[in-house]
Backbone bond lengths (Angstrom), bond angles and torsions (degrees), N, CA, C in turn:
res aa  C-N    CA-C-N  psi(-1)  N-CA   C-N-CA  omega(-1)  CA-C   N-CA-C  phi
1 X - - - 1.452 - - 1.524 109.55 -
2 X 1.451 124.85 141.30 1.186 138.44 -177.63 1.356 111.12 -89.89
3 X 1.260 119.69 145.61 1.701 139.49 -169.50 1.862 84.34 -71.46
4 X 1.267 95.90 -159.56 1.471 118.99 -175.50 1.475 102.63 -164.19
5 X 1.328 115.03 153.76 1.636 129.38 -155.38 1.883 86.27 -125.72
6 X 1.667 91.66 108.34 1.387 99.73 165.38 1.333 124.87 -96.83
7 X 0.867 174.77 -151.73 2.102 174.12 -139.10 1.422 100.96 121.99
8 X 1.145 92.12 122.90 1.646 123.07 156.28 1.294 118.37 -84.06
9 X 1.699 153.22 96.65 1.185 135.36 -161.37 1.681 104.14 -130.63
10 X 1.504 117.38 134.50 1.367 111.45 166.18 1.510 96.69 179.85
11 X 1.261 115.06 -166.92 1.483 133.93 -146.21 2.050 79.44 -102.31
12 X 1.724 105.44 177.94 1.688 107.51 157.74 0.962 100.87 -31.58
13 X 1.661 111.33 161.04 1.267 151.83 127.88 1.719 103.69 51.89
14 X 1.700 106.34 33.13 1.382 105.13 -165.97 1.874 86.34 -98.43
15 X 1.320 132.21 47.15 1.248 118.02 149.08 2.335 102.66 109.10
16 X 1.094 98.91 -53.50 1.744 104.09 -178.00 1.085 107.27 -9.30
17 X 0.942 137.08 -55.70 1.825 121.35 -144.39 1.846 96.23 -107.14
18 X 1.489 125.97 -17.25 1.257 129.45 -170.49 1.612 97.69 -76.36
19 X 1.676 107.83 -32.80 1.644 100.53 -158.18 1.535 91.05 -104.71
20 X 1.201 121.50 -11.20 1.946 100.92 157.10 1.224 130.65 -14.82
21 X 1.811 115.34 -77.62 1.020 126.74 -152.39 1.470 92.87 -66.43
22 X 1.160 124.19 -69.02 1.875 112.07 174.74 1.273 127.89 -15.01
23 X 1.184 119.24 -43.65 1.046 141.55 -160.07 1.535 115.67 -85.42
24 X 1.194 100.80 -47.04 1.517 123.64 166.78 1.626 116.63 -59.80
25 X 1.421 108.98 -31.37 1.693 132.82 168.48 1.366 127.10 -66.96
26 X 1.808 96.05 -47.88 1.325 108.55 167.11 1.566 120.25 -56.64
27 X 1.062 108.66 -52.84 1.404 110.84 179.47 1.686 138.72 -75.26
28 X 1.878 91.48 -9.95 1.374 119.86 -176.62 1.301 95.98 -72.49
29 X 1.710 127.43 -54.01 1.510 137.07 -126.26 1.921 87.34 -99.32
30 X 1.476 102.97 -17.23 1.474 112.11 177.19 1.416 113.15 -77.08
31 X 1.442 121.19 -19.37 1.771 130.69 -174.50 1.386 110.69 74.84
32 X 1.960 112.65 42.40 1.055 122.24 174.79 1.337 114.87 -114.85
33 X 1.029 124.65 131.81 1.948 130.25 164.95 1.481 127.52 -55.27
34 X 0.968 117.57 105.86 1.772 107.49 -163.24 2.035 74.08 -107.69
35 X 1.799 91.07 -175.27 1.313 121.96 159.72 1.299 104.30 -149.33
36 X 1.522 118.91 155.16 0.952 96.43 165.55 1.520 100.92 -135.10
37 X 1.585 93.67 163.65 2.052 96.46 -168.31 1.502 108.85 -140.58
38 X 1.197 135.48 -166.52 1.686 149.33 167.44 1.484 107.16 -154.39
39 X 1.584 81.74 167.47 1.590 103.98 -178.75 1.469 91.25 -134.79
40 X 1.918 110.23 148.55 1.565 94.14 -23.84 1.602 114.28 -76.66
41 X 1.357 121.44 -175.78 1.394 123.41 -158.43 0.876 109.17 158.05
42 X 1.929 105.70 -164.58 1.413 115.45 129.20 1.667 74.40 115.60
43 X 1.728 116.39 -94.50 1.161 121.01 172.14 1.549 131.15 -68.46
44 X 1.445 116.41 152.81 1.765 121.32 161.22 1.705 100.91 -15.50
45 X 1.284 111.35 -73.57 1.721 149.15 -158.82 2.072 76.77 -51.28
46 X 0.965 117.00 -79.95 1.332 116.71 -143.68 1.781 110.98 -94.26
47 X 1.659 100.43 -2.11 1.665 92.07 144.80 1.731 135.38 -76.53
48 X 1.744 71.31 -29.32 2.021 75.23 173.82 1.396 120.72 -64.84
49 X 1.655 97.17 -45.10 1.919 87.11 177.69 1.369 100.72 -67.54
50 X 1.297 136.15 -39.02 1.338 121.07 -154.88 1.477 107.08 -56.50
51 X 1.560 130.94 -46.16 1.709 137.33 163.52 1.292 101.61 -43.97
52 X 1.187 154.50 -19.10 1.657 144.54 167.39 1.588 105.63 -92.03
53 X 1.475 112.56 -51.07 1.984 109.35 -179.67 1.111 102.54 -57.13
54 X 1.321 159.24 -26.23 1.110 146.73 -130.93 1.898 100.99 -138.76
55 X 1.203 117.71 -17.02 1.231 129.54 -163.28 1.550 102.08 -81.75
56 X 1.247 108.67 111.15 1.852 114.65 163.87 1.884 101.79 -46.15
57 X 1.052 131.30 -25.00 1.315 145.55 -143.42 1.585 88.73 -82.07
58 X 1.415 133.21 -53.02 1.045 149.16 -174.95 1.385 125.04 -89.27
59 X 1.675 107.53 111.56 2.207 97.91 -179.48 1.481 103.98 -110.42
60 X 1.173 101.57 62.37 1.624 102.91 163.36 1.703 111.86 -69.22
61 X 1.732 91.40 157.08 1.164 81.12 -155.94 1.941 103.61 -85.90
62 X 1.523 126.05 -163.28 1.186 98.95 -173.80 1.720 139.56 -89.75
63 X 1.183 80.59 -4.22 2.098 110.35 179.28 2.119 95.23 -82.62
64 X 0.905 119.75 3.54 1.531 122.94 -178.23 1.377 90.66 -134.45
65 X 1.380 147.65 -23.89 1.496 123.95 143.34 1.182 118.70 -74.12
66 X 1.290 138.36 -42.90 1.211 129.44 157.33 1.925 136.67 -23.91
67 X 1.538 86.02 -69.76 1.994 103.15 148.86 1.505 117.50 -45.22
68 X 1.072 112.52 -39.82 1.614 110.88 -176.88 1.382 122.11 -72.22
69 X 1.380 105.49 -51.50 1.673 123.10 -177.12 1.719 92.33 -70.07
70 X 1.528 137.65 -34.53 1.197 118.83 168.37 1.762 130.19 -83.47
71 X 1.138 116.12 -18.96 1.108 124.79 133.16 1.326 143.92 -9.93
72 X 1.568 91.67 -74.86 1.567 109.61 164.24 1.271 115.24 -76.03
73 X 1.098 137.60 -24.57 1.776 144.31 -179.24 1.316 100.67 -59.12
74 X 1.697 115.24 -52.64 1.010 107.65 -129.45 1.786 100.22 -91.46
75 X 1.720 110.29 -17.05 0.969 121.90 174.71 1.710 109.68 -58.61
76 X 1.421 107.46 -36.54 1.474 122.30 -146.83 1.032 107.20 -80.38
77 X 1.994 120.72 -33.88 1.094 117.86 158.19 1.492 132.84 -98.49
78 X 1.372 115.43 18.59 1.447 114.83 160.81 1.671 104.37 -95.70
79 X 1.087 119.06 -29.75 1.821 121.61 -168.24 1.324 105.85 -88.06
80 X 1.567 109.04 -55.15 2.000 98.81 178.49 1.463 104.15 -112.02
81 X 1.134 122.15 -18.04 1.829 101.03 -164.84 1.792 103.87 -74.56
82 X 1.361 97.38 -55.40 1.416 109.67 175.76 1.503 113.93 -20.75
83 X 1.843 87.04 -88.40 1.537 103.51 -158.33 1.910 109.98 -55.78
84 X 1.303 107.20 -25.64 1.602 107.21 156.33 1.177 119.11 -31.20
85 X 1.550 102.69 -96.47 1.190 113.21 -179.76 1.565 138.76 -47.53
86 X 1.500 100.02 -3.64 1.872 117.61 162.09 1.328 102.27 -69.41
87 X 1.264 120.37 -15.48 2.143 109.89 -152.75 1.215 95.48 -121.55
88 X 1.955 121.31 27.45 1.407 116.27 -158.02 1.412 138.68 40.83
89 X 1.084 112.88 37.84 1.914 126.28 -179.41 1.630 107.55 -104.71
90 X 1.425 103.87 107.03 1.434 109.23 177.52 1.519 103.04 -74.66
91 X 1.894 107.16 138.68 1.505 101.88 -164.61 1.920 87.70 -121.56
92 X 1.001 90.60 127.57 1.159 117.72 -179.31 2.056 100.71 -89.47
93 X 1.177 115.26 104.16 2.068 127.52 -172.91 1.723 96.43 -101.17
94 X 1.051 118.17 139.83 1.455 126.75 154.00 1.712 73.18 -99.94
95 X 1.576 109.43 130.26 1.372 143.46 138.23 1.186 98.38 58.52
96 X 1.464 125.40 135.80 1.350 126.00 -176.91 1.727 96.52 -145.17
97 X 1.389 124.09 -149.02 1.593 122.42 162.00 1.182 138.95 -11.75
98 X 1.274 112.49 -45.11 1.618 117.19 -170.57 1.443 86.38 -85.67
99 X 1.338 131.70 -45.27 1.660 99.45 -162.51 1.381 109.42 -71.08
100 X 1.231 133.51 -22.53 1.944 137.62 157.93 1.699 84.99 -19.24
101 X 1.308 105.87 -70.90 1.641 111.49 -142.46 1.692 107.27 -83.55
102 X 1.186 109.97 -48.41 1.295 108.66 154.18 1.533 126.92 -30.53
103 X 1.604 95.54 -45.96 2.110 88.80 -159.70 1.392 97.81 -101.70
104 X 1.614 128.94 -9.78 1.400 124.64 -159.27 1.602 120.53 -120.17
105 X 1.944 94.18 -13.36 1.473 96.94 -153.81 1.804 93.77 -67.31
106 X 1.552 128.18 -47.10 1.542 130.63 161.18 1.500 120.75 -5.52
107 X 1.227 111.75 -68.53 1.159 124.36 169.80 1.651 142.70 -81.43
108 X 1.444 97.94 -19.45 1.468 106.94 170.28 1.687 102.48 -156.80
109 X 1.295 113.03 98.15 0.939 142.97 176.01 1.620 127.46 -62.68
110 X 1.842 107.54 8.11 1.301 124.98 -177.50 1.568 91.90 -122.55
111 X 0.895 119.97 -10.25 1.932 111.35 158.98 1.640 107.98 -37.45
112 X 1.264 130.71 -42.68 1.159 130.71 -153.49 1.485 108.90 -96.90
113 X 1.396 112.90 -7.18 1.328 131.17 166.44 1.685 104.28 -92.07
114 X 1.010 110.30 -39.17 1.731 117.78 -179.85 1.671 102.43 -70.89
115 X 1.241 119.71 -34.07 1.285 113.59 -169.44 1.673 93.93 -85.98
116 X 0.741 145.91 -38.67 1.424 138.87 -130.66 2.587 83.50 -108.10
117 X 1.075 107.51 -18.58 1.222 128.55 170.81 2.067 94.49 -66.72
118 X 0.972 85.88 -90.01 1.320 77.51 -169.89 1.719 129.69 -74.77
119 X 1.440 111.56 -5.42 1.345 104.52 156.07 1.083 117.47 -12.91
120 X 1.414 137.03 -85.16 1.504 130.06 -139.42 1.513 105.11 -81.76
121 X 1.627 117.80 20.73 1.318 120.76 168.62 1.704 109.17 -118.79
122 X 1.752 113.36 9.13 1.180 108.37 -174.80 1.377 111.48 -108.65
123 X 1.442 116.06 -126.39 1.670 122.89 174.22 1.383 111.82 -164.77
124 X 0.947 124.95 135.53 1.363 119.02 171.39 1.817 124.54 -88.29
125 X 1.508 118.54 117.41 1.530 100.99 -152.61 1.241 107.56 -70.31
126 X 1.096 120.94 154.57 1.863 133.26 168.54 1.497 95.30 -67.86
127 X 1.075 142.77 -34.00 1.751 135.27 161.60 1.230 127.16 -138.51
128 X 1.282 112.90 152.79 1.413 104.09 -169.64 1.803 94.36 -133.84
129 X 1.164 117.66 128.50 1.809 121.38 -173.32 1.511 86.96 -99.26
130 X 1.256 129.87 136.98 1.411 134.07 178.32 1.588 93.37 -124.79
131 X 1.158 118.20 96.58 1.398 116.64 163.63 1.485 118.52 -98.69
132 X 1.949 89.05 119.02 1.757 97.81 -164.66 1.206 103.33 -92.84
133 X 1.407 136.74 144.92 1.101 145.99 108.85 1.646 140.73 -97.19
134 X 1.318 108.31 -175.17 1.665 98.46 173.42 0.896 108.03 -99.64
135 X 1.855 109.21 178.39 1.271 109.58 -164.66 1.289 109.74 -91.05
136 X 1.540 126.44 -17.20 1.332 125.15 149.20 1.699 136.26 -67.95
137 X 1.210 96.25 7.98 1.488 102.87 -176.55 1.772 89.89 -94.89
138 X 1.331 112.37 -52.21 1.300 137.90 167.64 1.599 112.05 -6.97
139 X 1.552 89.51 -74.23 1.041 115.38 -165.07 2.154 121.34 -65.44
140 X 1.917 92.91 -43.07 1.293 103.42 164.46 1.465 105.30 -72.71
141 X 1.419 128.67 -32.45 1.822 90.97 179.56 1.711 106.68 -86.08
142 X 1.041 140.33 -16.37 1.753 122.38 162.27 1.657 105.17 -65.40
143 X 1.027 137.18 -38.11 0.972 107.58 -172.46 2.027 121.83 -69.30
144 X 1.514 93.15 -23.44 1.696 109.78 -179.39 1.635 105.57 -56.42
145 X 1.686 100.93 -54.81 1.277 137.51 -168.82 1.932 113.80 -51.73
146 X 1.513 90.19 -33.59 1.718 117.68 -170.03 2.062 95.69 -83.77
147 X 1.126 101.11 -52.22 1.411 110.91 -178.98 1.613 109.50 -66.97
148 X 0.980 125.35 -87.34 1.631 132.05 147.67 1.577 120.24 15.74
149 X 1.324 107.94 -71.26 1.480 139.51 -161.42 1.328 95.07 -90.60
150 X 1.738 118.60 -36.59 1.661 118.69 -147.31 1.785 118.34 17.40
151 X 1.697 92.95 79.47 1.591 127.51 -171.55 1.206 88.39 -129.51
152 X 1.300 115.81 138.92 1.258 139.22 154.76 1.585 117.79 -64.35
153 X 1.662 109.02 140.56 1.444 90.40 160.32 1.331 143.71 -89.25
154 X 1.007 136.38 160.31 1.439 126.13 -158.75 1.647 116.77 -116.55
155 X 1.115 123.30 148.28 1.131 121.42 -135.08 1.884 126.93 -45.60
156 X 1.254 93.92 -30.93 1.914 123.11 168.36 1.248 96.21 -64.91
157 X 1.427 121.46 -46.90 1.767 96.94 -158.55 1.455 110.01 -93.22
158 X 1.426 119.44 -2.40 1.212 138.39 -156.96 1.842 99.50 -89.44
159 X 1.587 109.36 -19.62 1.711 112.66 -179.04 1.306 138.73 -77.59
160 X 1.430 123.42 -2.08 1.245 153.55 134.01 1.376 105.05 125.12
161 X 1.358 98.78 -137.31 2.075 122.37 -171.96 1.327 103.76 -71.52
162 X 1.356 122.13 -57.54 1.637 132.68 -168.50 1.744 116.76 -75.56
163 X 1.544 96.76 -52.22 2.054 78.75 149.91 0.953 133.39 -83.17
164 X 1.288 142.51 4.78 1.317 140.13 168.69 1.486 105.08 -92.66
165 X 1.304 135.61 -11.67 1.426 130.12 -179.04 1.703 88.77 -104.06
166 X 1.039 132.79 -28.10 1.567 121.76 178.76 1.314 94.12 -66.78
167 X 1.430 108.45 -65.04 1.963 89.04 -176.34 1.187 157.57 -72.64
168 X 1.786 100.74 10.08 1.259 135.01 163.18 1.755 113.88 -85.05
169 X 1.505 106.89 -40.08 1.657 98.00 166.90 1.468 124.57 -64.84
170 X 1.929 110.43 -34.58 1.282 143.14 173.59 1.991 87.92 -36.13
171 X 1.732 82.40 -89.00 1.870 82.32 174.49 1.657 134.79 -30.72
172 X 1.489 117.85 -23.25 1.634 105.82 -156.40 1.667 84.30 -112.13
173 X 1.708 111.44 7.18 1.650 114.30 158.99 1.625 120.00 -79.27
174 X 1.394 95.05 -52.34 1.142 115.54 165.74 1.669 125.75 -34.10
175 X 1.748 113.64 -32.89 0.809 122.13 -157.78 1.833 112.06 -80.20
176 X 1.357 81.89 -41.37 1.437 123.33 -157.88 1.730 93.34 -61.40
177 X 1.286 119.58 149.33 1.506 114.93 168.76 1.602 97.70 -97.63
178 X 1.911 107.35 -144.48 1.438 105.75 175.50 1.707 116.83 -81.04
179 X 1.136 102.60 -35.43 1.410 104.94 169.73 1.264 144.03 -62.34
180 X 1.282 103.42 -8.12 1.773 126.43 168.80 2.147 99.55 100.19
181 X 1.411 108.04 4.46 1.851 107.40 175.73 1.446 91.50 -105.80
182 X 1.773 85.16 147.21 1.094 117.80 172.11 1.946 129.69 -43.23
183 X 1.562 125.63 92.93 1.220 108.89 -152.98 1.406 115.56 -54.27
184 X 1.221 115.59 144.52 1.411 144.55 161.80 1.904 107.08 -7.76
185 X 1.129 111.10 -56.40 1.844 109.15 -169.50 2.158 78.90 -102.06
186 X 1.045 120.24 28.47 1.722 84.35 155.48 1.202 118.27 -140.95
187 X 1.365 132.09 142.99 1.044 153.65 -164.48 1.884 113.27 -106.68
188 X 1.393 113.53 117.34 1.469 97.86 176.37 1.724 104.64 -127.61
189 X 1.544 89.14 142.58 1.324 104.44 -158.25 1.791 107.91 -106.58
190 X 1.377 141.06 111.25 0.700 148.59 178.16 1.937 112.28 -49.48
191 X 1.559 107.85 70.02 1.969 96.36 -178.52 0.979 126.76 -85.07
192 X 1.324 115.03 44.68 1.197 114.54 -179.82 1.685 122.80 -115.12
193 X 1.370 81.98 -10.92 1.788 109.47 140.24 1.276 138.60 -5.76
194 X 1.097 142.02 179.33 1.320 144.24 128.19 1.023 126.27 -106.84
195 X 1.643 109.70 139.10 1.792 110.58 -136.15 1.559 97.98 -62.53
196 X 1.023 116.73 -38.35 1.837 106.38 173.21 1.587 112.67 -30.69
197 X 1.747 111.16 -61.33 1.527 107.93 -169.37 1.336 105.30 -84.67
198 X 1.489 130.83 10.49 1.133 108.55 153.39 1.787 127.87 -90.81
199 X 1.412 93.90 -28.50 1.524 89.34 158.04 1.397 126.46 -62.99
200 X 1.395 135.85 -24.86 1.372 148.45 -169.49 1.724 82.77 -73.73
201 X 1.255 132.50 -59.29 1.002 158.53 -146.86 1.583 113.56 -51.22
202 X 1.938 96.68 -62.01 1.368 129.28 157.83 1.352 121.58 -64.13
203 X 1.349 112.58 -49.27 1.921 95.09 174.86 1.385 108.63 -82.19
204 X 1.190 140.88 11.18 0.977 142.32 161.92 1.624 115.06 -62.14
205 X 1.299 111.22 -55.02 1.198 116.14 -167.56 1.927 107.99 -111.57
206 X 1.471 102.54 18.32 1.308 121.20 161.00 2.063 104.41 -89.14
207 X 1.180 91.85 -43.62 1.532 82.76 173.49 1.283 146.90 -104.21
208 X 1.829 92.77 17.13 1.422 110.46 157.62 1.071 107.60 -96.13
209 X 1.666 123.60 -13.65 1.691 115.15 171.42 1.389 91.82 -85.51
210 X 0.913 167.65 28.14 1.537 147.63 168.05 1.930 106.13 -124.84
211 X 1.430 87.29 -21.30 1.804 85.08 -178.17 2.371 94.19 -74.92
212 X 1.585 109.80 -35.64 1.259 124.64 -149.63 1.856 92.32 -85.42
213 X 1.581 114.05 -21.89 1.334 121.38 -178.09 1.493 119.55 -48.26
């Protein structure tokens, strides 16, 4: 039996990395194998670029972030997502494809030529958790998060009110199939929540994907 390709997708500080560990529980207490990974990431190959994509340090321009973040994808899912999911290990992704297109298509408008390039080296996930927030919600938890942590922001979160609400509408396009309903593998999760009801939220519709699997 084959794993399944989970994605976490949303704008900053819209929740990903808080509702992991749940998630990772949920599926544990079930006698299932998760992994868990990021984008970009995941691999050797795609932590290194990820310290340059992400780096204020660097003004590449955006068709060479674009190349990069696919780059690294594409490694990430032939080297770990794949061979996972051959050995039945559900892989649990903070952000995979859609955020390329989500966070880049604004600014470089050949992402969608880059994506559609490397498709037949990617995957399409069996779910996608879209945890929405605003871009002012966004914005107050990095800044808490920045103080707190005393972390810098990094180059995405560093672009303010107006790209972060473009790439939150970007997302609720994304969502949409041709008919204007919500596609079939995605799930959107109201995070604006409290992290309790957003986990209620997520295994909720983790175990209508596993009854529907």
């Amino acid at each position: 039996m084959e794993g399944k390709l989970i994605v976490l997708e949303g704008i900053e500080a819209c929740g990903k990395g808080s509702a992991v560990p749940s998630i990772l529980k949920w599926f544990a207490d079930r006698g299932l194998r998760t992994l868990h990974t990021r984008e970009p990431g995941g691999t050797a190959y795609g932590e290194a670029l990820r310290e340059l994509l992400i780096s204020k340090d660097h003004n590449a321009p955006p068709i060479s972030d674009a190349l990069g973040f696919y780059g690294a994808r594409c490694d990430h899912t032939q080297n770990m997502i794949i061979p996972a999911l051959q050995q039945g290990i559900y892989v649990i992704c903070e952000r995979y494809a859609d955020s390329s297109l989500a966070y880049q298509v604004s600014s470089c408008p050949e992402v969608r030529a880059v994506h559609e390039l490397c498709k037949p080296h990617l995957l399409e996930p069996d779910l996608v958790l879209f945890l929405d927030i605003s871009a002012d919600t966004s914005l107050v938890r990095m800044e808490k998060r920045r103080i707190e942590k005393k972390i810098p922001l990094d180059k995405f979160e560093s672009k303010g009110y107006d790209y972060l609400n473009q790439v939150r509408y970007n997302y609720t396009e994304l969502a949409l199939d041709e008919s204007g309903h919500i596609k079939q593998n995605w799930r959107v999760v109201d995070a604006e929540q409290s992290p309790e009801e957003v986990v209620a939220d997520i295994e909720s519709y983790l175990a209508a994907f596993m009854r529907a699997a």
